[in-house]
Residue frames as qw, qx, qy, qz and C-alpha x, y, z in Angstrom:
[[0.698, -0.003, -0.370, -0.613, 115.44, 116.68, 123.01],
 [0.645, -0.188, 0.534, -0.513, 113.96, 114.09, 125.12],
 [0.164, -0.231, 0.867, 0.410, 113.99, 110.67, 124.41],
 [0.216, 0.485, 0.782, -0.326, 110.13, 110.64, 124.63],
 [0.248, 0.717, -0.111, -0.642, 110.28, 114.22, 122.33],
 [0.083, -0.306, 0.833, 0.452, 112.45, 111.62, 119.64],
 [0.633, 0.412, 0.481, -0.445, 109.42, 110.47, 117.16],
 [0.831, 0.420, 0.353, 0.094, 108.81, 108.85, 113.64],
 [0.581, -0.101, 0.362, 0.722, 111.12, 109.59, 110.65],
 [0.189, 0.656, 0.135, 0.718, 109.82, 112.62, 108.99],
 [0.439, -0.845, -0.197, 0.232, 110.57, 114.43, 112.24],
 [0.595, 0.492, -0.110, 0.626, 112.86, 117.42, 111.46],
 [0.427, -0.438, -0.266, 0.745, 114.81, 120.27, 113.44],
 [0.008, 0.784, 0.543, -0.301, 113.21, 122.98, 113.88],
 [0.362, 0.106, 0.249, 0.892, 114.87, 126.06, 111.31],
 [0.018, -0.678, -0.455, 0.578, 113.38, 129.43, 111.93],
 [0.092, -0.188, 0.583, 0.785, 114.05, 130.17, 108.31],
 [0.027, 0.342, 0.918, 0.197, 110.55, 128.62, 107.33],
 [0.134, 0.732, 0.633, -0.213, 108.54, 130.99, 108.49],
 [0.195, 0.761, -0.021, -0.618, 109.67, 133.41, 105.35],
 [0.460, 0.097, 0.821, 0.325, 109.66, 130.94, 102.79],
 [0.470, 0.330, -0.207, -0.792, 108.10, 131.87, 99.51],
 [0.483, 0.285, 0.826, -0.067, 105.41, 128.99, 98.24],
 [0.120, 0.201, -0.440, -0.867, 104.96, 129.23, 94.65],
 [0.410, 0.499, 0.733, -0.215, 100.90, 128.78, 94.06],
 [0.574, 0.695, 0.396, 0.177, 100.72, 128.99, 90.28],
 [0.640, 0.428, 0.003, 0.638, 103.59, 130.44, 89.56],
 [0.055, -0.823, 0.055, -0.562, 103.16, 133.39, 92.07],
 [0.332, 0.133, -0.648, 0.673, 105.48, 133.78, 95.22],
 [0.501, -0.598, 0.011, -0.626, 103.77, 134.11, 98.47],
 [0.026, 0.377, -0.754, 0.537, 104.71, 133.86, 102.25],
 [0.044, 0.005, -0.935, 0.351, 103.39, 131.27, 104.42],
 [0.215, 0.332, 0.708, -0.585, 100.17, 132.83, 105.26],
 [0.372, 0.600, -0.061, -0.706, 99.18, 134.34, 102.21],
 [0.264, 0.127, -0.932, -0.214, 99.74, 130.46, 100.18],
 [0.444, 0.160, 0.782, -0.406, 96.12, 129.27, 99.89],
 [0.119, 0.029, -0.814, -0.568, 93.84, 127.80, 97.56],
 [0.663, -0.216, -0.152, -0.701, 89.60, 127.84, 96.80],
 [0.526, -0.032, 0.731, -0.434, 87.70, 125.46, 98.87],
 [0.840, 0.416, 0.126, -0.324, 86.16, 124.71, 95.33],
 [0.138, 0.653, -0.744, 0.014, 89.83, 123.39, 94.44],
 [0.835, 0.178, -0.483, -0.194, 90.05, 119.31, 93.75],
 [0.505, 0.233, -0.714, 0.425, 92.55, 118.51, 95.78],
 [0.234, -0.170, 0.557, -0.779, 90.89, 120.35, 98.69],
 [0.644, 0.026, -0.071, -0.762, 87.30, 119.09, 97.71],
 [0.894, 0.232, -0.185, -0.335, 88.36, 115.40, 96.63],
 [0.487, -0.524, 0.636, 0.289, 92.13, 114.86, 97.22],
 [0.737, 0.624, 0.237, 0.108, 92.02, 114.41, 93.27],
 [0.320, 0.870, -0.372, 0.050, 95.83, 114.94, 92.02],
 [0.904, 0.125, -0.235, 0.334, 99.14, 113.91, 92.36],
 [0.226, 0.937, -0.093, 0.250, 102.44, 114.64, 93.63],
 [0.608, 0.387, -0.516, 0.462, 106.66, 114.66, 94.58],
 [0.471, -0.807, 0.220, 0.280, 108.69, 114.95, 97.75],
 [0.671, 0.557, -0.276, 0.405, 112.22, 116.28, 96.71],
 [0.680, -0.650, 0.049, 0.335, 115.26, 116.86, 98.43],
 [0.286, 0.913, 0.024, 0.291, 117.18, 119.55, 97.57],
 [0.778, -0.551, 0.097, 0.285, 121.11, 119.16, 98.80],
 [0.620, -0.321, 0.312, 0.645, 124.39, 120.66, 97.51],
 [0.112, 0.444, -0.140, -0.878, 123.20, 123.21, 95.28],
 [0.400, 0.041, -0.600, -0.692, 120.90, 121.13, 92.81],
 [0.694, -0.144, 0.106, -0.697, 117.76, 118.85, 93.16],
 [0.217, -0.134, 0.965, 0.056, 118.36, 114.60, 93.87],
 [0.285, 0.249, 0.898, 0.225, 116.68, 112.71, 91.22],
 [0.366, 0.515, 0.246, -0.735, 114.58, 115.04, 89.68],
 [0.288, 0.248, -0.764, -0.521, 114.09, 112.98, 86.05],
 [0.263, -0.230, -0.927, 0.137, 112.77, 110.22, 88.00],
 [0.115, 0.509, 0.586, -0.620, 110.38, 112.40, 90.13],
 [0.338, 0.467, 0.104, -0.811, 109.19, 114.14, 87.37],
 [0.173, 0.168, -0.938, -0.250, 108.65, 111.47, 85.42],
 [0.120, -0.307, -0.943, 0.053, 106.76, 109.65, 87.73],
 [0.192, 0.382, 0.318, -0.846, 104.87, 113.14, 88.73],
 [0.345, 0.323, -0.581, -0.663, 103.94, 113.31, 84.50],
 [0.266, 0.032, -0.902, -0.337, 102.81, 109.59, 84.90],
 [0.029, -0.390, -0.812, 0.434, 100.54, 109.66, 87.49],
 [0.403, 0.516, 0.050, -0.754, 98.51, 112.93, 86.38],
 [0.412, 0.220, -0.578, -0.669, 97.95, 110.66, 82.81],
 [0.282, -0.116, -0.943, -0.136, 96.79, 107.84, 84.67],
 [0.112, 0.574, 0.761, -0.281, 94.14, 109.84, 86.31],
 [0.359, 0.570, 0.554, 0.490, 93.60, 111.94, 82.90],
 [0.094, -0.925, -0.223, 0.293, 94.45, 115.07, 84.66],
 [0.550, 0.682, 0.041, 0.479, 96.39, 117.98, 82.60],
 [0.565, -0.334, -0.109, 0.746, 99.60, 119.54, 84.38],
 [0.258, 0.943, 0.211, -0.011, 98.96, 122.44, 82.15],
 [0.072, -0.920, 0.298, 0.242, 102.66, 122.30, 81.80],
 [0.848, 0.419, -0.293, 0.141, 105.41, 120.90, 79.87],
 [0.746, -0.649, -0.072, 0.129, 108.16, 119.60, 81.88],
 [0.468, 0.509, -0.032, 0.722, 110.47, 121.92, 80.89],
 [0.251, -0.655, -0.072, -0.709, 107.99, 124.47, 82.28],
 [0.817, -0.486, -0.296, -0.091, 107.71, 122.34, 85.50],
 [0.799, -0.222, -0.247, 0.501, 110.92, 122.17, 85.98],
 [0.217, 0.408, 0.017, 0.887, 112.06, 126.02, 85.32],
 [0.458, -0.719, -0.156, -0.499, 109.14, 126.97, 87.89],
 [0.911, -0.080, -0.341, 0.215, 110.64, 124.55, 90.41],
 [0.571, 0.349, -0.137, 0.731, 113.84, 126.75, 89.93],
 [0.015, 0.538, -0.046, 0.842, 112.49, 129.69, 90.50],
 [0.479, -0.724, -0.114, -0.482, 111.23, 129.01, 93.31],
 [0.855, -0.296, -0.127, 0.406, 114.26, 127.77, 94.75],
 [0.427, 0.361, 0.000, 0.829, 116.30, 130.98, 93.50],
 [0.273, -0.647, -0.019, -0.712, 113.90, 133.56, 94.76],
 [0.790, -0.592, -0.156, -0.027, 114.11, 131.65, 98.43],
 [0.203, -0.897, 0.366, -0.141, 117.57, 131.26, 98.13],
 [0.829, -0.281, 0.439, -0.203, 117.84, 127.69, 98.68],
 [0.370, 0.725, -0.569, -0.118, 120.34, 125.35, 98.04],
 [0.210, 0.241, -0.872, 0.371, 121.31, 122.83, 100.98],
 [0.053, 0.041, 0.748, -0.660, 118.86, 121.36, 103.38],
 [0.345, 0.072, 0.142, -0.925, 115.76, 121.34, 101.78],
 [0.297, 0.263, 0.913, 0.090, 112.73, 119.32, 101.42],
 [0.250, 0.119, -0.481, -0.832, 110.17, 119.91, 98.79],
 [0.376, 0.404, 0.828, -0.102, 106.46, 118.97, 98.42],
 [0.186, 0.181, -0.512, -0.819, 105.27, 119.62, 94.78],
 [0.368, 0.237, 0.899, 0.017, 101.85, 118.87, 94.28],
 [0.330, 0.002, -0.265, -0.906, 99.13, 119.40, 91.51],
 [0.317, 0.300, 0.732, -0.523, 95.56, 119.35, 91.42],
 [0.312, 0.603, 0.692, 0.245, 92.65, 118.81, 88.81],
 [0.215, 0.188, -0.049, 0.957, 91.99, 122.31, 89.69],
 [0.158, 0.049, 0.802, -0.574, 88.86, 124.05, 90.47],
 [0.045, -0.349, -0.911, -0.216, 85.43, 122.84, 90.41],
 [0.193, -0.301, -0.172, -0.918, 82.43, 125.08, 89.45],
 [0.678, -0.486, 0.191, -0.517, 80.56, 123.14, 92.34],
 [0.088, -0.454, 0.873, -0.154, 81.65, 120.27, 94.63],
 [0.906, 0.176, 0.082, -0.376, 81.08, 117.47, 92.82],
 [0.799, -0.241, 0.470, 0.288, 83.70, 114.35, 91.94],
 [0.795, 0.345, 0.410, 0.286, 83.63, 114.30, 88.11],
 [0.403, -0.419, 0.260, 0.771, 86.40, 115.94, 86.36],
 [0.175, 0.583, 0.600, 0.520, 83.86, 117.30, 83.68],
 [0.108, -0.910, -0.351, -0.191, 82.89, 120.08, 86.21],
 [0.581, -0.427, -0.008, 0.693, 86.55, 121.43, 86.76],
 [0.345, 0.910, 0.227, -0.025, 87.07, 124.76, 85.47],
 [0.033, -0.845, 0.531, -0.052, 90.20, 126.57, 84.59],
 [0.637, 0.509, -0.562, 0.137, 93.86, 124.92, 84.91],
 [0.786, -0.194, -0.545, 0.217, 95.26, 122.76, 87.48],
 [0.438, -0.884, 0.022, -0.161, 96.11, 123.77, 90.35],
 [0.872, 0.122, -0.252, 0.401, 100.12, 123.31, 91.15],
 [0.543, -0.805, 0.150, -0.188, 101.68, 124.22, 94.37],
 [0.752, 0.324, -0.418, 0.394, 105.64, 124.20, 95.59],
 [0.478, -0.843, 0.239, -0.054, 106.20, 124.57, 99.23],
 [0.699, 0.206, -0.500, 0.467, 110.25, 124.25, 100.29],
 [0.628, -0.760, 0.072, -0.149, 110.72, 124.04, 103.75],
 [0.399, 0.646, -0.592, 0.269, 114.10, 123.77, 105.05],
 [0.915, -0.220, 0.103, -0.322, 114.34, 120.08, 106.95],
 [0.405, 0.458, -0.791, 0.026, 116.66, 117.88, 108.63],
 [0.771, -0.437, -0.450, -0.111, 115.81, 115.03, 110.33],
 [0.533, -0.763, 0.277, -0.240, 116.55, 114.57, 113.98],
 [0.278, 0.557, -0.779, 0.075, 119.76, 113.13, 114.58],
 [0.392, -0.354, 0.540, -0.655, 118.11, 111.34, 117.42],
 [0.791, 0.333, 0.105, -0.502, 116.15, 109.49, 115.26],
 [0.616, 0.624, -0.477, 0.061, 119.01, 107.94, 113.22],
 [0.136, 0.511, -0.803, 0.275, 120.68, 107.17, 116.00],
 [0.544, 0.098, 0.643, -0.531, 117.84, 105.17, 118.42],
 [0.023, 0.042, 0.921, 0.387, 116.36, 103.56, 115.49],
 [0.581, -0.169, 0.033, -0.795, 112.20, 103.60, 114.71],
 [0.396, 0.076, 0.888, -0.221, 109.72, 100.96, 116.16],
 [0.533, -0.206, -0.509, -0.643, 106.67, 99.79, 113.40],
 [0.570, 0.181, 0.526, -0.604, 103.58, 98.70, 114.55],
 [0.021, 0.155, 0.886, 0.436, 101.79, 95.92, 111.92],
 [0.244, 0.109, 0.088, -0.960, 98.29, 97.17, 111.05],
 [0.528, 0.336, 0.779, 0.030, 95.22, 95.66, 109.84],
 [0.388, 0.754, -0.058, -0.526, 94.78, 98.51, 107.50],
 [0.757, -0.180, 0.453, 0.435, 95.96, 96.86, 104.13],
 [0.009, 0.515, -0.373, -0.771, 97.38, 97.67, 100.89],
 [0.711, 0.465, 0.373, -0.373, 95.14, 97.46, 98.22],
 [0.587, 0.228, 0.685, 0.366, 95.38, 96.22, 94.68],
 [0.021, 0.039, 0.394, 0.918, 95.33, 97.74, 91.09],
 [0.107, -0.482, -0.718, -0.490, 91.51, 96.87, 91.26],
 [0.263, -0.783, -0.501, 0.258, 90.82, 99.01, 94.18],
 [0.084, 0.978, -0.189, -0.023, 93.67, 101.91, 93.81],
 [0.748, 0.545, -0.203, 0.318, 96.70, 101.42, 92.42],
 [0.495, -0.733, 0.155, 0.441, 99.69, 101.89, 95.14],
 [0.635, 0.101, 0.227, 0.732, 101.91, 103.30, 91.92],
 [0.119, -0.795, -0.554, -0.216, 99.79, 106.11, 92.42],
 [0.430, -0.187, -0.563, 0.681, 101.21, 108.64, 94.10],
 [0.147, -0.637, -0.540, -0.529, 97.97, 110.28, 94.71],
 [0.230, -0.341, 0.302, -0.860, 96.28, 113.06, 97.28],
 [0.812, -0.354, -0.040, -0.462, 94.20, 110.44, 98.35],
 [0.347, 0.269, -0.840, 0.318, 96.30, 108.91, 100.91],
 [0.715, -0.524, 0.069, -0.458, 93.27, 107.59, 103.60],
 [0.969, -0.085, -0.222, -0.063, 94.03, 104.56, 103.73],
 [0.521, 0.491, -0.284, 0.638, 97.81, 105.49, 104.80],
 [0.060, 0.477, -0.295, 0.825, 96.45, 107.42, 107.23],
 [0.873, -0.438, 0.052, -0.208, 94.07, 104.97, 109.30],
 [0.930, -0.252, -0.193, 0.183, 97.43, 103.01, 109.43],
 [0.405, 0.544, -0.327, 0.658, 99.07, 105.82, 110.41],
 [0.349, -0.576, 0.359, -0.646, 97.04, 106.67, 113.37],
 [0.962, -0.163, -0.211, 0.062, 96.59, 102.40, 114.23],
 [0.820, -0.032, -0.355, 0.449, 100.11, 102.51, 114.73],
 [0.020, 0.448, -0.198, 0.871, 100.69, 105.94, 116.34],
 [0.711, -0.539, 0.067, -0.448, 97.48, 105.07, 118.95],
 [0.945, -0.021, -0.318, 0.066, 100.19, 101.73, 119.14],
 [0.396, -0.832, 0.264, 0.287, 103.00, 104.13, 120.83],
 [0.839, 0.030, 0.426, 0.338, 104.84, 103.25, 117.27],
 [0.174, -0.405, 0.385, 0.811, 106.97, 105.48, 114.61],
 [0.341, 0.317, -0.619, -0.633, 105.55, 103.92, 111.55],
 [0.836, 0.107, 0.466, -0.269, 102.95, 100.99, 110.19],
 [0.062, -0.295, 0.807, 0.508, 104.29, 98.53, 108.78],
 [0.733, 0.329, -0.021, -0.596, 101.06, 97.18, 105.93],
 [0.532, -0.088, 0.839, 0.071, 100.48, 93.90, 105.04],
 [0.365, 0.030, -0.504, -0.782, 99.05, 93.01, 101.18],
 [0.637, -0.123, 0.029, -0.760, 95.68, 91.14, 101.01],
 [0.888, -0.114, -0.424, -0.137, 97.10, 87.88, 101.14],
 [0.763, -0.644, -0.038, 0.028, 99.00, 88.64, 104.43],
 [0.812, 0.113, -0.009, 0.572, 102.73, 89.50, 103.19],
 [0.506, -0.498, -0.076, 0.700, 104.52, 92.13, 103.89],
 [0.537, 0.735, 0.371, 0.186, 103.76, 95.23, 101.79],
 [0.257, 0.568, -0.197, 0.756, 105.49, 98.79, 102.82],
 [0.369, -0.321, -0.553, 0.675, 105.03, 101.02, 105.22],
 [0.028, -0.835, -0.331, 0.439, 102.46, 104.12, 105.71],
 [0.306, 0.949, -0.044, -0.064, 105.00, 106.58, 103.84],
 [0.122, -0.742, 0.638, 0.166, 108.10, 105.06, 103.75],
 [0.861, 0.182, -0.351, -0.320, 109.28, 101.76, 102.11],
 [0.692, -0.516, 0.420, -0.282, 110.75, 98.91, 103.77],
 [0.739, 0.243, -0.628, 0.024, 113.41, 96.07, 103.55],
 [0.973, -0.215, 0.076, 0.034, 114.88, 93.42, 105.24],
 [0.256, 0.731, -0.630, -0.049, 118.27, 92.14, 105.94],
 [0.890, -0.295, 0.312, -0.154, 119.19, 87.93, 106.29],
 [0.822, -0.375, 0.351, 0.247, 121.95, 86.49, 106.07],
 [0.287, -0.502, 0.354, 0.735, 123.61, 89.19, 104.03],
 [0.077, 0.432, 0.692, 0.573, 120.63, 89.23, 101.13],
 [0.249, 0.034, -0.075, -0.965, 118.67, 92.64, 100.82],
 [0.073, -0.424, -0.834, -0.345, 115.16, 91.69, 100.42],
 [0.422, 0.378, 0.270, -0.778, 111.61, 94.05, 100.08],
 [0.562, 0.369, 0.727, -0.138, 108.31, 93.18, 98.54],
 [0.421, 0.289, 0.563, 0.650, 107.47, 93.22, 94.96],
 [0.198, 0.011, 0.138, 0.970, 106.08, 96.07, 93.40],
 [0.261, -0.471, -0.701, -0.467, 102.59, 95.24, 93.07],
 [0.242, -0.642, -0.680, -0.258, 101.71, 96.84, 96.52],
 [0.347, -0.763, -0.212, 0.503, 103.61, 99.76, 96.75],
 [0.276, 0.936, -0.086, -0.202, 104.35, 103.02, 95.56],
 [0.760, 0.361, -0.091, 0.533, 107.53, 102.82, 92.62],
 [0.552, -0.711, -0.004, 0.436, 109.80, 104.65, 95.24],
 [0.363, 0.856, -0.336, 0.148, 112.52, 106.63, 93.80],
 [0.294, -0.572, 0.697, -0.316, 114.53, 105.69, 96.98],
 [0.871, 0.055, 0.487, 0.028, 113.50, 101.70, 97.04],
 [0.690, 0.717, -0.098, 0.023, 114.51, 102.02, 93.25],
 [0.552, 0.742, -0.346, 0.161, 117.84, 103.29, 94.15],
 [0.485, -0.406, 0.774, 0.014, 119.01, 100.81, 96.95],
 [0.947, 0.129, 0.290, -0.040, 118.06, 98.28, 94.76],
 [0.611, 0.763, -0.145, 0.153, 120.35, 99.81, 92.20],
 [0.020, 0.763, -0.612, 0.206, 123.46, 100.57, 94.41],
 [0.840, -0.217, 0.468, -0.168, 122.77, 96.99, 96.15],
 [0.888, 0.253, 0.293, -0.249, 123.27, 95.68, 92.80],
 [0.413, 0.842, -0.315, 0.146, 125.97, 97.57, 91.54],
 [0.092, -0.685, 0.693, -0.205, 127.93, 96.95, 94.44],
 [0.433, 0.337, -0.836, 0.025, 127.40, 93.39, 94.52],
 [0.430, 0.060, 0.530, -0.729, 124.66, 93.26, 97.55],
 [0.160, -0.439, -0.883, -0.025, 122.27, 89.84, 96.96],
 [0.340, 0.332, 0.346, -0.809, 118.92, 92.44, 96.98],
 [0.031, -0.376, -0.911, -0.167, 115.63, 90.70, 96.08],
 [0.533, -0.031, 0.019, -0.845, 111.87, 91.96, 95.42],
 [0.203, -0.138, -0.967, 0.075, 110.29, 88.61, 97.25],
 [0.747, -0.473, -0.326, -0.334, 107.00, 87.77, 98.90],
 [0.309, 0.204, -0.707, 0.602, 108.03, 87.55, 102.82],
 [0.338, -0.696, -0.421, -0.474, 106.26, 87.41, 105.70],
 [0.408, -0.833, 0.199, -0.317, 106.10, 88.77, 109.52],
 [0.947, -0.300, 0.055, 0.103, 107.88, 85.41, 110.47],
 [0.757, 0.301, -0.061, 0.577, 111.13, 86.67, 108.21],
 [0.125, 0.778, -0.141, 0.600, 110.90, 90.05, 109.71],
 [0.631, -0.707, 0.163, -0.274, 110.72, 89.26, 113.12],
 [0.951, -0.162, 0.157, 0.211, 113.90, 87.04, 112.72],
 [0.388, 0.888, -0.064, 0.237, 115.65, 89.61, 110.53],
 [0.678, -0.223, -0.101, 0.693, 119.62, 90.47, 111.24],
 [0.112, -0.236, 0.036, 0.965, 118.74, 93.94, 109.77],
 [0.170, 0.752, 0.636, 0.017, 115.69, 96.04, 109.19],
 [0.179, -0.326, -0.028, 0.928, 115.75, 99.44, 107.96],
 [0.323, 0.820, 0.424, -0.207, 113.09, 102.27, 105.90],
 [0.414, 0.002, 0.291, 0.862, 113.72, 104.38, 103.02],
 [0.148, 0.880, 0.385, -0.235, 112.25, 108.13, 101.92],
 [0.461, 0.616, 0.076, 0.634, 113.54, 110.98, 100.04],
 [0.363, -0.886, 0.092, -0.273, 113.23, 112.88, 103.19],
 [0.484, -0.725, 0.485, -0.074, 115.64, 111.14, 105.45],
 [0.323, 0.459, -0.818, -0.129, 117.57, 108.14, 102.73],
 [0.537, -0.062, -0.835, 0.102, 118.30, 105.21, 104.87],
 [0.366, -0.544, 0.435, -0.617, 116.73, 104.86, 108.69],
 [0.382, 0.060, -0.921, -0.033, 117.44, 101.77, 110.49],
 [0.727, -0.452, -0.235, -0.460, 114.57, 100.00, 112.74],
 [0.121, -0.332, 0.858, -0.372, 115.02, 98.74, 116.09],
 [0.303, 0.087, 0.809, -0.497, 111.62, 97.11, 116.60],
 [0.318, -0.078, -0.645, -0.690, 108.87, 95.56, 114.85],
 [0.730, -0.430, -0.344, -0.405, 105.57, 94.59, 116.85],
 [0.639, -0.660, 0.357, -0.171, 107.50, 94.55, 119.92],
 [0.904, -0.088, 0.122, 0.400, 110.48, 91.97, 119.00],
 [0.298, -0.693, 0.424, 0.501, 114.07, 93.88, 119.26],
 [0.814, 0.536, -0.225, 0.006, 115.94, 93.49, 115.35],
 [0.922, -0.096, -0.105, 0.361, 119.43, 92.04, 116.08],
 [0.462, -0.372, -0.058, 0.803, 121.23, 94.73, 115.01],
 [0.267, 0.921, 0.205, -0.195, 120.17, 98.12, 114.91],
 [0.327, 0.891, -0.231, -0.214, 121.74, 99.80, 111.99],
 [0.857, -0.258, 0.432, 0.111, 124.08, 96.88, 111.27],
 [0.145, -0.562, 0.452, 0.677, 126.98, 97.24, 108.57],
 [0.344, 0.389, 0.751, 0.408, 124.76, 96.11, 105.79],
 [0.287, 0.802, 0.476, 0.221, 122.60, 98.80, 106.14],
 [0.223, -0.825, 0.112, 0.508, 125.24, 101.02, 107.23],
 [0.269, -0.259, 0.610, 0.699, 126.95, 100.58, 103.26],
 [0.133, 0.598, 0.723, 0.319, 123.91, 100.71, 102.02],
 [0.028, 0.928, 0.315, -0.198, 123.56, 104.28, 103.07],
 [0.218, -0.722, 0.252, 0.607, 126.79, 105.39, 102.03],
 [0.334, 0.245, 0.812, 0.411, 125.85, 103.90, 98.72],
 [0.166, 0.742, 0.633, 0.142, 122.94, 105.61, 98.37],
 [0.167, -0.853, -0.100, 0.485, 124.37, 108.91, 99.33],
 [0.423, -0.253, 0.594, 0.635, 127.05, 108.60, 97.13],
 [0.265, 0.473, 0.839, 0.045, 124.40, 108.03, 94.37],
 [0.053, -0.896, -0.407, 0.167, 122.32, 111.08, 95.61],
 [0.209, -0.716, 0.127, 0.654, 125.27, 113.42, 95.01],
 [0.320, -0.060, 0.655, 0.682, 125.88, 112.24, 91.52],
 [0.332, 0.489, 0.767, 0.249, 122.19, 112.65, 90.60],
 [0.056, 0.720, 0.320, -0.613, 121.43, 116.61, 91.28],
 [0.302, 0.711, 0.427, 0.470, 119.91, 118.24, 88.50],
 [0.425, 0.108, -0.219, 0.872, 121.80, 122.26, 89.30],
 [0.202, 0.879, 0.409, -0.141, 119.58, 124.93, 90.30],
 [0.318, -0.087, 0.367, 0.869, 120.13, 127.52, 87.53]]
């Protein structure tokens, strides 16, 4: 792989397994091509729903309490009905990790939808039938390449909005906004955008979250204008445990661009450290803060797996 081929952090290696995956769409198994859903479907029609990435490593599922949890809260805060009980959520889950096979290596996108609509029309009065809930696992590692070279952000003008516009605790199918400052910083020859909030501070990033490192203190922005990570959640936690100074501050471009360490977090790929932010080098790429901060967090990740059974 080229160094020019090397690109953002949900880049994975390529696994010819995938293309006989089974994708459970409402509980029924089906192979790549044959996994589809009505055009009169919410999510397709509206991006109306919610929904998880997991990561699926030593034979059970990392954090899955916490993801379903937050999967459970979001569908009540836009009054939509899972049409399951998360028992049932989670036992479906299973199966569709058993009947693949899967164990090691996998990423997960779980999402539901309002379901579908008896004509295309916003209001959740003209949905018919039960949600709509889809489980693709795709077997996915990132590129070592990545990890090792470090990613570049790009700062956007796209920002992150407030509870009065859309909530960013949301993790909702409507992700536009995300995605103008995905392609802003992609047209920028960058990995990732990094989003500012509305009064000009640092917010997250596109689809990953973001800290800081200075003078041996942990620091990312409060909560108010990003998604409640699972992964932010649980550096803060291991930071804290282990005695790591980690803060949820107001900062702006002036601390990042001075930074001694910069790095991104996801359920897809943990820790990934940054080399570059709007064109200024970080001191040190992957520097031994955020290198114990990942073996923290791994550490973590192994304790949390919920078995598949």
């Amino acid at each position: 792989m080229t160094e020019e081929e090397v690109h953002g952090v949900h880049d994975y290696v390529a696994d010819l397994r995938n293309a006989d995956v089974l994708i459970s769409v409402n509980g029924a198994l089906k192979r790549r091509e044959e996994a589809v859903v009505s055009v009169f479907d919410s999510g397709y029609l509206l991006g109306d729903g919610v929904w998880e990435g997991l990561r699926v490593m030593d034979g059970g599922v990392a954090f899955w309490p916490e993801h379903l949890k937050r999967l459970y809260a979001g569908a009540k805060t836009i009054d939509m009905d899972i049409g399951l009980t998360r028992d049932e959520m989670t036992a479906r889950l299973m199966d569709c990790l058993k009947a693949n096979g899967m164990r090691d290596g996998v990423h997960i996108r779980l999402m539901v939808t309002r379901g579908i609509k008896k004509t295309p029309y916003q209001g959740p009065r003209f949905t018919i039938g039960k949600a709509t809930v889809v489980i693709i696992p795709e077997y996915k590692t990132p590129v070592p390449e990545v990890l090792a070279r470090g990613v570049s952000l790009f700062t956007v003008h796209v920002r992150r909005t407030g509870p009065a516009e859309q909530d960013q605790k949301l993790n909702s199918h409507s992700k536009l906004n995300c995605i103008m400052a995905c392609i802003q910083a992609d047209k920028a020859g960058a990995d990732e955008a990094l989003m500012l909030d509305p009064a000009g501070f640092v917010a997250t990033c596109n689809s990953t979250h973001f800290f800081i490192v200075r003078d041996g203190e942990v620091w990312t922005s409060p909560p108010e204008y990003c998604l409640g990570g699972i992964t932010r959640g649980n550096i803060l936690r291991v930071c804290r445990e282990a005695g790591i100074p980690a803060v949820e501050k107001r900062f702006s471009l002036f601390d990042v661009y001075s930074a001694d360490e910069a790095f991104i977090t996801g359920t897809f790929a943990g820790v990934t450290p940054v080399r570059e932010v709007d064109g200024r080098v970080i001191d040190h790429l992957d520097g031994p803060v955020s290198q114990r901060i990942r073996g923290l967090y791994k550490a973590l990740q192994a304790k949390s797996l919920t078995p598949i059974k």
